[in-house]
C-alpha positions as CSV (number, residue, x, y, z in Angstrom):
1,X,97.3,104.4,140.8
2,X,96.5,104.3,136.9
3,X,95.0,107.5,135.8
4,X,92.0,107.6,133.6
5,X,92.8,108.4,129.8
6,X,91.2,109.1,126.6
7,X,93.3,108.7,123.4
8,X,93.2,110.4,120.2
9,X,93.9,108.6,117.2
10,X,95.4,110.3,114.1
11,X,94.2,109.1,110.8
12,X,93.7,111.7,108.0
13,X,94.6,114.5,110.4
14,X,98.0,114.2,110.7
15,X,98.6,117.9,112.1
16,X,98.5,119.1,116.0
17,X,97.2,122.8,115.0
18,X,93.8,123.3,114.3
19,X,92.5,119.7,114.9
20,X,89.0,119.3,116.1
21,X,89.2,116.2,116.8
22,X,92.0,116.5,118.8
23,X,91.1,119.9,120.4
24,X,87.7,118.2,121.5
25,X,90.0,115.4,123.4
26,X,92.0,117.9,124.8
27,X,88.7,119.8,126.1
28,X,87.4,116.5,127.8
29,X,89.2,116.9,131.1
30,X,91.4,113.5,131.4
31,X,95.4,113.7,129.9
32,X,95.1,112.3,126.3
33,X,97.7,109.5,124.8
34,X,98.1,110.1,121.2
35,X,98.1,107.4,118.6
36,X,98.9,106.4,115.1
37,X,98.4,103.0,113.1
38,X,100.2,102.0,110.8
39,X,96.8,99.6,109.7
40,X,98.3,96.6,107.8
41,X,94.7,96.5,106.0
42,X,95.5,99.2,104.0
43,X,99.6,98.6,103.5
44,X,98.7,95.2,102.0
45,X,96.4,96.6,99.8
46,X,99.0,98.9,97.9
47,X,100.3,97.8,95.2
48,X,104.6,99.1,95.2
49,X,106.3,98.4,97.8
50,X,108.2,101.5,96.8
51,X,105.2,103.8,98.1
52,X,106.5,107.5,98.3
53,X,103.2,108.0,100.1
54,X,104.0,105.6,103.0
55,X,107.7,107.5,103.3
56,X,105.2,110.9,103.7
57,X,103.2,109.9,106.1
58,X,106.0,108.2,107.9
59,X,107.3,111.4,107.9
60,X,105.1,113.4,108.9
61,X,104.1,110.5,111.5
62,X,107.7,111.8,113.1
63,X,107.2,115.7,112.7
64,X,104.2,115.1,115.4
65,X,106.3,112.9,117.2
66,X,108.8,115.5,117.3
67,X,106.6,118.3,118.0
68,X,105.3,116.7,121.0
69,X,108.7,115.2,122.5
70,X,109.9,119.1,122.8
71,X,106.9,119.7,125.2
72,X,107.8,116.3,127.5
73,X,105.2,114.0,125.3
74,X,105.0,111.2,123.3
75,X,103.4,109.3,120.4
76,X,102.0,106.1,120.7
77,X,102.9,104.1,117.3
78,X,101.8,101.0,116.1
79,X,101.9,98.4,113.3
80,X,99.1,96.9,112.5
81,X,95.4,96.4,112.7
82,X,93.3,98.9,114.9
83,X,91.1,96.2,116.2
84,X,94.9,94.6,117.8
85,X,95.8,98.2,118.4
86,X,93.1,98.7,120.6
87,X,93.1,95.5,122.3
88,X,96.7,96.2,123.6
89,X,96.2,99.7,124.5
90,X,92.9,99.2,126.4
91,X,94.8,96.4,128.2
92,X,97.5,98.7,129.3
93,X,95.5,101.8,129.7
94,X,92.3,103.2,131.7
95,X,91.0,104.4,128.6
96,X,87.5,106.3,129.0
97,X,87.0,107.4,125.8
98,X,88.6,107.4,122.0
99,X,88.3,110.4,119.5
100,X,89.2,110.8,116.0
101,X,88.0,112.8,112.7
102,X,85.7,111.2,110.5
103,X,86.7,109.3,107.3
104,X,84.0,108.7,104.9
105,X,85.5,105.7,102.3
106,X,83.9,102.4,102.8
107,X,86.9,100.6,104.1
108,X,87.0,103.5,106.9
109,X,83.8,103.6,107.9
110,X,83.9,99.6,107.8
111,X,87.0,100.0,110.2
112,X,85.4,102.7,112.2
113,X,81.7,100.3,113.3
114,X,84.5,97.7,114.1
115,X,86.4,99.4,116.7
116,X,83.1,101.1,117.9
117,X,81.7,98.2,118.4
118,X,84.8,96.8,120.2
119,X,85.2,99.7,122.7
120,X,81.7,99.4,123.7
121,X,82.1,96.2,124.6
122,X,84.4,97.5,127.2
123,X,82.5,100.4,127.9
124,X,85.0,103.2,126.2
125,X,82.7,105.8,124.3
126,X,83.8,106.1,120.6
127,X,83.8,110.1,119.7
128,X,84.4,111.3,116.0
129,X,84.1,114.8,114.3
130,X,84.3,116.5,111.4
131,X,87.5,117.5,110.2
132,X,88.5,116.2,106.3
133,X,85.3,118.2,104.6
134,X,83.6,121.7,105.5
135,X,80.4,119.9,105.0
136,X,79.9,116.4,105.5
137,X,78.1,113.9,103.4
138,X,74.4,114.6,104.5
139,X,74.5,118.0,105.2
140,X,74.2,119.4,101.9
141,X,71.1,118.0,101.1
142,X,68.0,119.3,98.8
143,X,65.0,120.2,100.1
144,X,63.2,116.9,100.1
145,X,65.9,115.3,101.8
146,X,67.9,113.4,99.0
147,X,71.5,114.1,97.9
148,X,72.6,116.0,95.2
149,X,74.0,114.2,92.0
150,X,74.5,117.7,90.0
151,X,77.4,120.0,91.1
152,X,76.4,122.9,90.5
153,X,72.9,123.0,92.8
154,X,74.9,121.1,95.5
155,X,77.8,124.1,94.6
156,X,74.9,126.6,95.3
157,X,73.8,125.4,98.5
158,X,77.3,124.9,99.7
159,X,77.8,128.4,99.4
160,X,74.4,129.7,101.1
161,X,74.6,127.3,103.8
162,X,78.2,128.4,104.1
163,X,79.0,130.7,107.4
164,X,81.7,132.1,109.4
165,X,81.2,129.6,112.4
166,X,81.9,126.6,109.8
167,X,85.2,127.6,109.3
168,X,86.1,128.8,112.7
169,X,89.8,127.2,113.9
170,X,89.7,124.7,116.6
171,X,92.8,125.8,118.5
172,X,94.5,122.6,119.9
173,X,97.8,123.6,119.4
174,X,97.1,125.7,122.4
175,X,96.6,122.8,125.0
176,X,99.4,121.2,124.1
177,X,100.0,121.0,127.6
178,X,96.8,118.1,128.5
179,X,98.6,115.4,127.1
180,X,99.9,112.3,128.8
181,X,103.2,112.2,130.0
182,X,104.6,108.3,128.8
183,X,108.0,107.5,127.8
184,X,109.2,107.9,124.5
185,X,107.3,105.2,121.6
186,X,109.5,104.1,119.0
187,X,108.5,104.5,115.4
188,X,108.7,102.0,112.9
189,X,110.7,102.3,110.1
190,X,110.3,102.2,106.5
191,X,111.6,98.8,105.8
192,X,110.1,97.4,109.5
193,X,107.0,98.7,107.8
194,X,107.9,96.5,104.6
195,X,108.5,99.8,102.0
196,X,111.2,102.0,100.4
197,X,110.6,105.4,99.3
198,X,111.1,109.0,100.2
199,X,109.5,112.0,100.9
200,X,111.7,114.4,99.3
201,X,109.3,115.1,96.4
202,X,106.4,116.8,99.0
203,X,105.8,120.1,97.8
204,X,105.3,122.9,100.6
205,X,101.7,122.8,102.6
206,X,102.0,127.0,102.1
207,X,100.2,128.3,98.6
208,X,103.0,130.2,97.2
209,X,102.0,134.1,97.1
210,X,100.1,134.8,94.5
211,X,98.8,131.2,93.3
212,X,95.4,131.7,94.4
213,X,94.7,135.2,93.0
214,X,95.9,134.2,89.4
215,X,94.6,130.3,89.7
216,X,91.6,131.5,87.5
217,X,93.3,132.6,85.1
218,X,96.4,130.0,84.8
219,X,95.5,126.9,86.5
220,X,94.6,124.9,83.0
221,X,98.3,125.7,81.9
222,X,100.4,122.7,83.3
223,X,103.8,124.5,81.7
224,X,102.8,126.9,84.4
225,X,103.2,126.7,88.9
226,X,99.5,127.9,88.5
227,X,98.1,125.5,91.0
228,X,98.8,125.3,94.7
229,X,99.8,121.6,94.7
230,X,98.0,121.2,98.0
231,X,96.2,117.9,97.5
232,X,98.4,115.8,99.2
233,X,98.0,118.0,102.5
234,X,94.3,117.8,101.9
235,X,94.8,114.0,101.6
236,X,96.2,113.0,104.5
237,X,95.6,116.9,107.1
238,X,98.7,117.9,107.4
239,X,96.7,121.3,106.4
240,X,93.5,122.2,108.0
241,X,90.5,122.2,105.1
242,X,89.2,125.0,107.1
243,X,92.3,127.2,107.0
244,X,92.4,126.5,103.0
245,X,89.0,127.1,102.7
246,X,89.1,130.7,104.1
247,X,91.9,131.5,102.2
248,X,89.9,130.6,99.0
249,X,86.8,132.7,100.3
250,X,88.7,135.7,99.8
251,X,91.3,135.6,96.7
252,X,89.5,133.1,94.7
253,X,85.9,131.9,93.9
254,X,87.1,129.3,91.2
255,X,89.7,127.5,93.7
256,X,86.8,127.6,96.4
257,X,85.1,125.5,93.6
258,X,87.5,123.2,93.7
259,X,87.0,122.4,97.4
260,X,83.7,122.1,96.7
261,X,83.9,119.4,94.3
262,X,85.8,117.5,97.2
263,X,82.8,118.0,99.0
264,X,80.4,116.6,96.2
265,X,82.4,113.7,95.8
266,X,82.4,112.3,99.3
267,X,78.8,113.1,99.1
268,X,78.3,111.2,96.1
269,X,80.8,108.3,97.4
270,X,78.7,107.7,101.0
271,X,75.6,107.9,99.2
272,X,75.8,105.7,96.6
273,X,78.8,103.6,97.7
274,X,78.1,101.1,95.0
275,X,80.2,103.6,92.5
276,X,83.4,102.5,94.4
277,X,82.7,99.4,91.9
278,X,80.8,100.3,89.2
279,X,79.0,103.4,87.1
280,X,76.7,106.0,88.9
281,X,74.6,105.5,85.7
282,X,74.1,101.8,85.8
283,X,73.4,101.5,82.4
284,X,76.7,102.1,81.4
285,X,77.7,99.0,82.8
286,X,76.6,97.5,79.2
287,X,79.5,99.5,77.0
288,X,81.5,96.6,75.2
289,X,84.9,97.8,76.4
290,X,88.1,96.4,74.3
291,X,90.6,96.3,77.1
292,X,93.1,95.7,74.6
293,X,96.2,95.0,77.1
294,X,98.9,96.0,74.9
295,X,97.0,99.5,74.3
296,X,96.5,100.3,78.0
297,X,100.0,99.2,78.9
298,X,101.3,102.1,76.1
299,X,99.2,104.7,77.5
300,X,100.7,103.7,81.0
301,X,104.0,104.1,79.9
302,X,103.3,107.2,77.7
303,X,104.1,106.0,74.6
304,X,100.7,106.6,72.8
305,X,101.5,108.9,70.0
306,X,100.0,111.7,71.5
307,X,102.0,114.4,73.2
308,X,100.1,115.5,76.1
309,X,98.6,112.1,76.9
310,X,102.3,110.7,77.1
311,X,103.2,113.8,79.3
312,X,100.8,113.0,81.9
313,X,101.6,109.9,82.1
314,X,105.6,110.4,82.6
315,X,104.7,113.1,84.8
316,X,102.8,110.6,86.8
317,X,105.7,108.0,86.8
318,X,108.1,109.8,87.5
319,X,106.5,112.4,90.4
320,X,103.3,110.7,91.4
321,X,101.6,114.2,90.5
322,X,99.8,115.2,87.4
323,X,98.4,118.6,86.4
324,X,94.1,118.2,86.8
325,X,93.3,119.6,83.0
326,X,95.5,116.7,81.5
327,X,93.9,114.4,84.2
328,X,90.9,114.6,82.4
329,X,93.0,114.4,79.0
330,X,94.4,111.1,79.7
331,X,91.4,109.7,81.4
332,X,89.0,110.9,78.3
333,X,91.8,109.5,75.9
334,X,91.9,105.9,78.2
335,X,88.0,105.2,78.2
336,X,86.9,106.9,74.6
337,X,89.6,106.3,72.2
338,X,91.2,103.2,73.2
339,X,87.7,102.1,74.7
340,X,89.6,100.6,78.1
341,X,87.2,100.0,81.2
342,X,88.0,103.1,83.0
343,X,88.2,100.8,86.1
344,X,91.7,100.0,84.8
345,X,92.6,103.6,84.4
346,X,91.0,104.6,87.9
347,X,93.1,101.4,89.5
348,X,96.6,103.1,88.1
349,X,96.0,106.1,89.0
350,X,95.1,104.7,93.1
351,X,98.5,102.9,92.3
352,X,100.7,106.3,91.4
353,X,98.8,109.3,92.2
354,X,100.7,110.8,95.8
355,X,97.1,112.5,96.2
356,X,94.9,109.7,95.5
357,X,91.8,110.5,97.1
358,X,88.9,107.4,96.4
359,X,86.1,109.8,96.2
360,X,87.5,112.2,94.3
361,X,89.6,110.0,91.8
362,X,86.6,107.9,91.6
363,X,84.7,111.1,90.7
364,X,86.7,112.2,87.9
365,X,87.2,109.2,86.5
366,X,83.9,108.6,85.8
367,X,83.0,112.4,84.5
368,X,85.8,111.7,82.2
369,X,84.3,108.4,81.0
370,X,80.7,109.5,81.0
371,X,79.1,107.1,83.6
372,X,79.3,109.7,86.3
373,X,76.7,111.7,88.4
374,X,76.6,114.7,86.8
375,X,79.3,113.5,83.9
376,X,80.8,114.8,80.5
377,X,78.1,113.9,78.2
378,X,79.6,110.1,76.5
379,X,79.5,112.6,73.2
380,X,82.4,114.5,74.1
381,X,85.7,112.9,73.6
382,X,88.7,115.5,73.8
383,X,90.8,116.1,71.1
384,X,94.5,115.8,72.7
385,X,95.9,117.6,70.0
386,X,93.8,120.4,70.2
387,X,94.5,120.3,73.9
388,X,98.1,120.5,73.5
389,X,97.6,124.0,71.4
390,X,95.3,125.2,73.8
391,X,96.6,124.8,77.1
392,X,100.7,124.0,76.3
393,X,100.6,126.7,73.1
394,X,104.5,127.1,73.5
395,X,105.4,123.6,74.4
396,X,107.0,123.7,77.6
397,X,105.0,120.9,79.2
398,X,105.6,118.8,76.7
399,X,109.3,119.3,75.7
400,X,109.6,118.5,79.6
401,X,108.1,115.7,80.0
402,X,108.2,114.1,76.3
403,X,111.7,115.5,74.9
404,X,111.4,113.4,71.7
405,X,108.2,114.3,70.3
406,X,107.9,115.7,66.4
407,X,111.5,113.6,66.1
408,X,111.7,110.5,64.3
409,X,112.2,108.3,67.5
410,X,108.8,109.2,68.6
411,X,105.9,107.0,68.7
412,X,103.4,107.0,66.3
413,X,99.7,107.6,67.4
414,X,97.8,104.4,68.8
415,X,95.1,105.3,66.9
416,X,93.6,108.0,64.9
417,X,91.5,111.0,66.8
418,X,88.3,110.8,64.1
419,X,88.0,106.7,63.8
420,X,88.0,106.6,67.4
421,X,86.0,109.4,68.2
422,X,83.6,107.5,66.3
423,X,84.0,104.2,67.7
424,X,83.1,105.7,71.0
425,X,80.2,106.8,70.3
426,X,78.8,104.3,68.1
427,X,79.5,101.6,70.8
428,X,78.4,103.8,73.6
429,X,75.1,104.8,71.7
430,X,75.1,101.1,71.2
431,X,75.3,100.6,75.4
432,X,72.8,103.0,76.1
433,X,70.0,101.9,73.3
């Protein structure tokens, strides 16, 4: 006779240690399938088809696979959308209940009410859990009730509301044992899945020793390993938030901050989801943008005349990483000195970036440009020169990434700092009249 199931289905979780999701299936009392979906949704919405970050999660797809064919068990894989997914596994299975972590981006939560509402129909409970954020979106609230839209009251709170118990580790790497036996799934591979790419270029999910003590001090430096380079793992759980997040509480305040911010932005992102598409501050919807193509093409190629911008933006090409201080130097130089729609800067970076986070990269994008909650004032435009000399004073970020630059061969700038320092802000005064 068919035994009664539940299954848990991986998403941004992609870990079997400290899972809570998956340690609150394996609590439940019934053996637990395992499953992961490769949701056609979201692969037709990406832009390459040589996606490094489809090789990673491929990858890391198979190192769970792995983990759990050692102990007798296997991983139910499949290609394409949940709503089909389900429909052939509750078809083939007794399936009492489905649990998974909570994602907070509109398509997920979209997804999520979708295969709620399809389970239900069959009478399968739908059971999620925080697992991607310490605090999710509503729990960080002020006192009357609304959400922040300044970081550094909702940073403030964080911290007070902040306890040992939030952090604690939800063991389910120790009931490894409360799965159900199946025979071995098949994974799709790369090109099945319609992609190319490798997974070579993941740096490792441990800090290296010492990176979080000195990140203070040396994490603006981008010549310098000063940052933990963890924000793929954060992306997609092949670390636990909570484990990171402890770490942070005692070697350093100002990477804790960081998490935070990743907090804020999901905040910010389920509250006001019309950001995903336009400014917080509506009114800078009116900014006359130039979106001179030609322009915005150079500074994706990093040939804009200015060393640091063109830096980033190799970096990004060629790695899909880029260090966080010239994030917001490229970004600023995008939206205030070439006067390009930021939406078109934001889009690229989705495209490259092997971290690309929607809240977060929404976030940033729009502090950079101004429009944001809680945003760079539209007055301040970085100087990328002035940049350079501060954070890559003996040139080893640039000489890197931009061997040519002070030569003859190298571009000359797309536009001078002053004039377009002041074209910014005449036409965003004129905007916001």
């Amino acid at each position: 006779m068919e035994k009664d199931i539940h299954i848990f289905w991986f998403r941004r979780d992609l870990r079997l240690d400290d899972n809570a999701g998956l340690f609150a299936a394996l609590s439940a009392g019934l053996p637990v399938l395992p499953v992961f979906i490769f949701d056609t949704h979201i692969l037709s919405r990406l832009a390459r088809r040589e996606d490094n970050r489809v090789a990673f999660i491929r990858q890391e797809v198979e190192a769970i696979s792995r983990g759990l064919q050692k102990r007798g068990f296997s991983l139910f894989v499949y290609h394409g959308t949940p709503a089909e997914a389900f429909l052939t596994l509750t078809s083939s299975y007794r399936v009492k209940g489905v649990y998974c972590n909570r994602d907070y981006e509109p398509y997920a939560t979209a997804r999520d009410t979708e295969v709620e509402r399809l389970l239900r129909s069959r009478g399968i409970m739908f059971h999620t859990f925080c697992d991607h954020l310490i605090f999710e979106p509503g729990e960080v609230m002020k006192e009357d009730g609304t959400p922040y839209t300044v970081y550094t009251p909702f940073s403030k709170r964080w911290k007070r509301l902040l306890t040992a118990g939030r952090l604690e580790r939800f063991p389910s790497e120790g009931l490894m044992d409360r799965f159900l036996k199946t025979e071995a799934f098949r994974i799709p591979t790369l090109e099945e899945l319609g992609f190319s790419g490798s997974a070579e270029w993941a740096p490792s999910r441990k800090i290296p020793s010492g990176i979080l003590r000195n990140y203070g001090a040396v994490r603006d430096f981008p010549g310098v390993a000063g940052t933990s380079r963890l924000g793929v793992h954060l992306r997609f759980g092949t670390v636990s938030i909570r484990k990171v997040a402890a770490m942070a509480l005692t070697e350093s305040e100002v990477f804790l901050g960081e998490l935070i911010w990743r907090d804020f932005f999901a905040s910010i992102l389920a509250h006001f989801p019309y950001v995903a598409e336009g400014p917080f501050k509506k009114r800078y919807g009116f900014i006359a943008w130039r979106n001179k193509e030609e322009e915005f093409e150079r500074w994706c190629q990093g040939e804009t005349g200015y060393p640091l911008v063109d830096a980033g933006m190799r970096e990004l090409r060629t790695t899909g990483f880029m260090h966080n201080r010239v994030r917001m130097v490229t970004a600023s130089f995008l939206s205030k000195h070439l006067l390009v729609d930021w939406r078109w800067g934001e889009a690229w970076f989705a495209s490259w970036l092997l971290d690309f986070d929607l809240a977060s990269n929404n976030g940033n994008w729009q502090w950079a440009a101004g429009c944001g909650c809680d945003a760079a004032p539209y007055f301040r435009v970085f100087n990328p020169e002035t940049q350079r000399v501060k954070f890559d004073p003996d040139g080893a970020y640039v000489r890197k990434w931009v061997p040519e630059a002070g030569s003859l061969s190298y571009a000359k700038p797309l536009v001078d700092h002053a004039f377009a320092r002041q074209r910014a802000l005449e036409t965003y005064r004129k905007a916001l009249e």
